[in-house]
C-alpha positions, -999 to +999 in steps of 0.1 A: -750+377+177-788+380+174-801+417+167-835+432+166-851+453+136-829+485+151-798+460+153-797+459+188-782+429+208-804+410+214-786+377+226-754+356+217-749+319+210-722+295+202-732+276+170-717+241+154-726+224+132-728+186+138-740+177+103-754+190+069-789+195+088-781+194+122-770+228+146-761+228+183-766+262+200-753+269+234-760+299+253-755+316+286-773+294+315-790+326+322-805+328+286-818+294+285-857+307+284-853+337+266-834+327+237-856+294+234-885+319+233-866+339+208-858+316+181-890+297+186-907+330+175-882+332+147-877+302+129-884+294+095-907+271+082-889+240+078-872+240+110-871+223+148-861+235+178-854+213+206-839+225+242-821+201+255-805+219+281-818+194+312-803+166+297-765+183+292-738+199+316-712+216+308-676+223+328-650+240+316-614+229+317-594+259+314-552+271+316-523+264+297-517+227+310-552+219+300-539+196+270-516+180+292-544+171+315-567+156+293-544+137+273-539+107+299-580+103+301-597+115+268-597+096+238-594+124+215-577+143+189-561+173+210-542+192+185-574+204+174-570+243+166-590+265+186-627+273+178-632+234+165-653+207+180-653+168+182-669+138+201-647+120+227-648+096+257-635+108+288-622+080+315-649+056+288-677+083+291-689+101+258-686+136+260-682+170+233-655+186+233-657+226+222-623+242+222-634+273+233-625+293+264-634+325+283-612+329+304-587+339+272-564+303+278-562+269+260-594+250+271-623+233+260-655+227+272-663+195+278-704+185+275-716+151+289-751+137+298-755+146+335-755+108+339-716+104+329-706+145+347-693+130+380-670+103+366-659+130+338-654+159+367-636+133+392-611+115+364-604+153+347-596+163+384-575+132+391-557+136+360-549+176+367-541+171+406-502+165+401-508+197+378-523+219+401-555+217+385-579+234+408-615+243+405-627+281+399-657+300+406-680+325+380-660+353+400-623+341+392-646+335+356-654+370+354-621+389+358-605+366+336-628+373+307-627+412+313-589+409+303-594+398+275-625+424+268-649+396+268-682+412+267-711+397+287-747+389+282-775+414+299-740+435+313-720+447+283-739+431+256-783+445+259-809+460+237-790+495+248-767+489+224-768+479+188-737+453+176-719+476+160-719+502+195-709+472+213-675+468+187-689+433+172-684+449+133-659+420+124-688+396+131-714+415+110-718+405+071-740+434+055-743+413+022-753+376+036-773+362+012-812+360+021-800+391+046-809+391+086-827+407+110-813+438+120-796+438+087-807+473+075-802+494+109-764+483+108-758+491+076-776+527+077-753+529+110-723+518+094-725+545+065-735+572+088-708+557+115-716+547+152-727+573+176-712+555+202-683+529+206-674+500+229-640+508+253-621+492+275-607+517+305-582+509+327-591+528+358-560+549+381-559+544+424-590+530+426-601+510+459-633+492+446-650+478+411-672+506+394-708+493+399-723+488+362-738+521+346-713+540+366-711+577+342-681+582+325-673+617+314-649+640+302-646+679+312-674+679+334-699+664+309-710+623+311-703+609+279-709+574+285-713+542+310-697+513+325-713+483+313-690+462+335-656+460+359-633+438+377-599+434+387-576+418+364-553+399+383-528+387+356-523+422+342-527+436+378-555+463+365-588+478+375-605+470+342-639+484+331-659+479+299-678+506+288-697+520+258-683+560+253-699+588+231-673+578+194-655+608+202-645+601+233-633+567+227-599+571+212-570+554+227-552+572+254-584+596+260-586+607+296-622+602+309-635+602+346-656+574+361-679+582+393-677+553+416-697+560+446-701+600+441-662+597+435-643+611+404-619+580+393-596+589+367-597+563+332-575+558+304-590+540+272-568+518+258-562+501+224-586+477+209-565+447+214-573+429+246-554+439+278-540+400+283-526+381+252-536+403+226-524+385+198-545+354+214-516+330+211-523+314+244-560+308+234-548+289+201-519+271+216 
């Protein structure tokens, strides 16, 4: 996560490392401009920055099969844990494989040259078809991720809210060496303690999504937002994300969202995602 001087979000990016000198950062497709822009006008002396976005694609192979679809075409070491990276040849074309997911599920990512994507997309498909490997949209992409309280870029994740507001603590280290920017916001934040605190709602006899920055109060008086909301179709759940005045964000707090001009009542829930919340599926 990238902050400003007051610690807000600024962005987020994947980072590996693919040798002792050598980073690959990938980002949202929609932050391709801006975070180029960004780290060009923050990188030390000493450093390159290349984007090398035009050259790359990226598709996502994604569900709790996905091992046993890949293992027939890739040449590659698949008991990698989760969160690792390697190179590997897919049906004889080179490819990266990033065992990531967000859609909360075993998966990787698979990056090729856009040279080598159709061969990869049609032998990964041919391999998954007596699977019922299927193809998904952002949509289908979307729910998913709210399940597992995924945040999004520019939706749940903005310059509204510093890291620690949007519940990214874990990922903050107040005494890196050399520091970071941003570094001295959180940590006046953290000994004060955040105004404000990232929740997950589920939402009660609701017919539609609440539209992002949809008021959430409680007794008549807003006390926060919805940053973003979808139905979760494997826990069968109107979800919303939202970022709630600290005192309001207690598990099992009552709060009203208004959808529409319509009072919707919310319950917050624990911090542990709604879907696999101790994340074995992701790691399998």
């Amino acid at each position: 996560y990238f902050c400003d001087s007051g610690g807000r979000v600024v962005t987020e990016m994947s980072v590996a490392r693919m040798a002792e000198d050598r980073f690959i950062l990938i980002t949202a497709a929609t932050a391709q401009w801006h975070d180029f822009d960004w780290l060009s006008a923050h990188l030390p002396k000493g450093l390159t920055l290349t984007d090398i976005s035009a050259e790359w694609s990226c598709q996502i192979l994604t569900g709790p099969r996905a091992r046993e679809v890949l293992a027939p075409v890739a040449e590659a070491d698949l008991t990698l844990p989760w969160l690792s990276h390697q190179e590997a040849t897919i049906a004889g074309h080179p490819c990266w494989l990033v065992r990531v997911s967000y859609a909360g599920e075993l998966g990787w990512e698979i990056h090729s040259r856009l040279a080598d994507t159709p061969a990869i997309f049609d032998a990964v498909q041919a391999a998954g078809a007596p699977l019922g490997l299927k193809p998904f949209g952002m949509y289908a992409l979307d729910r998913l991720r709210l399940e597992k309280g995924y945040r999004a870029w520019k939706g749940d994740l903005s310059t509204d809210y510093t890291v620690l507001e949007s519940g990214l603590g874990r990922f903050v280290k107040l005494d890196k060496p050399g520091g970071f920017l941003g570094r001295d916001a959180l940590a006046a934040e953290a000994a004060a303690g955040p105004k404000r605190r990232f929740a997950t709602l589920v939402l009660e006899d609701c017919p539609r999504d609440a539209p992002s920055m949809a008021p959430v109060s409680r007794d008549g008086t807003v006390v926060g937002e919805v940053t973003s909301c979808g139905f979760g179709y494997r826990v069968g759940r109107l979800i919303a994300l939202a970022v709630l005045r600290a005192d309001c964000a207690e598990p099992g707090t009552i709060l009203s969202v208004e959808i529409h001009g319509q009072p919707v009542t919310a319950m917050v829930q624990d911090d542990a995602p709604l879907w696999d919340p101790g994340n074995a599926r992701i790691r399998a």
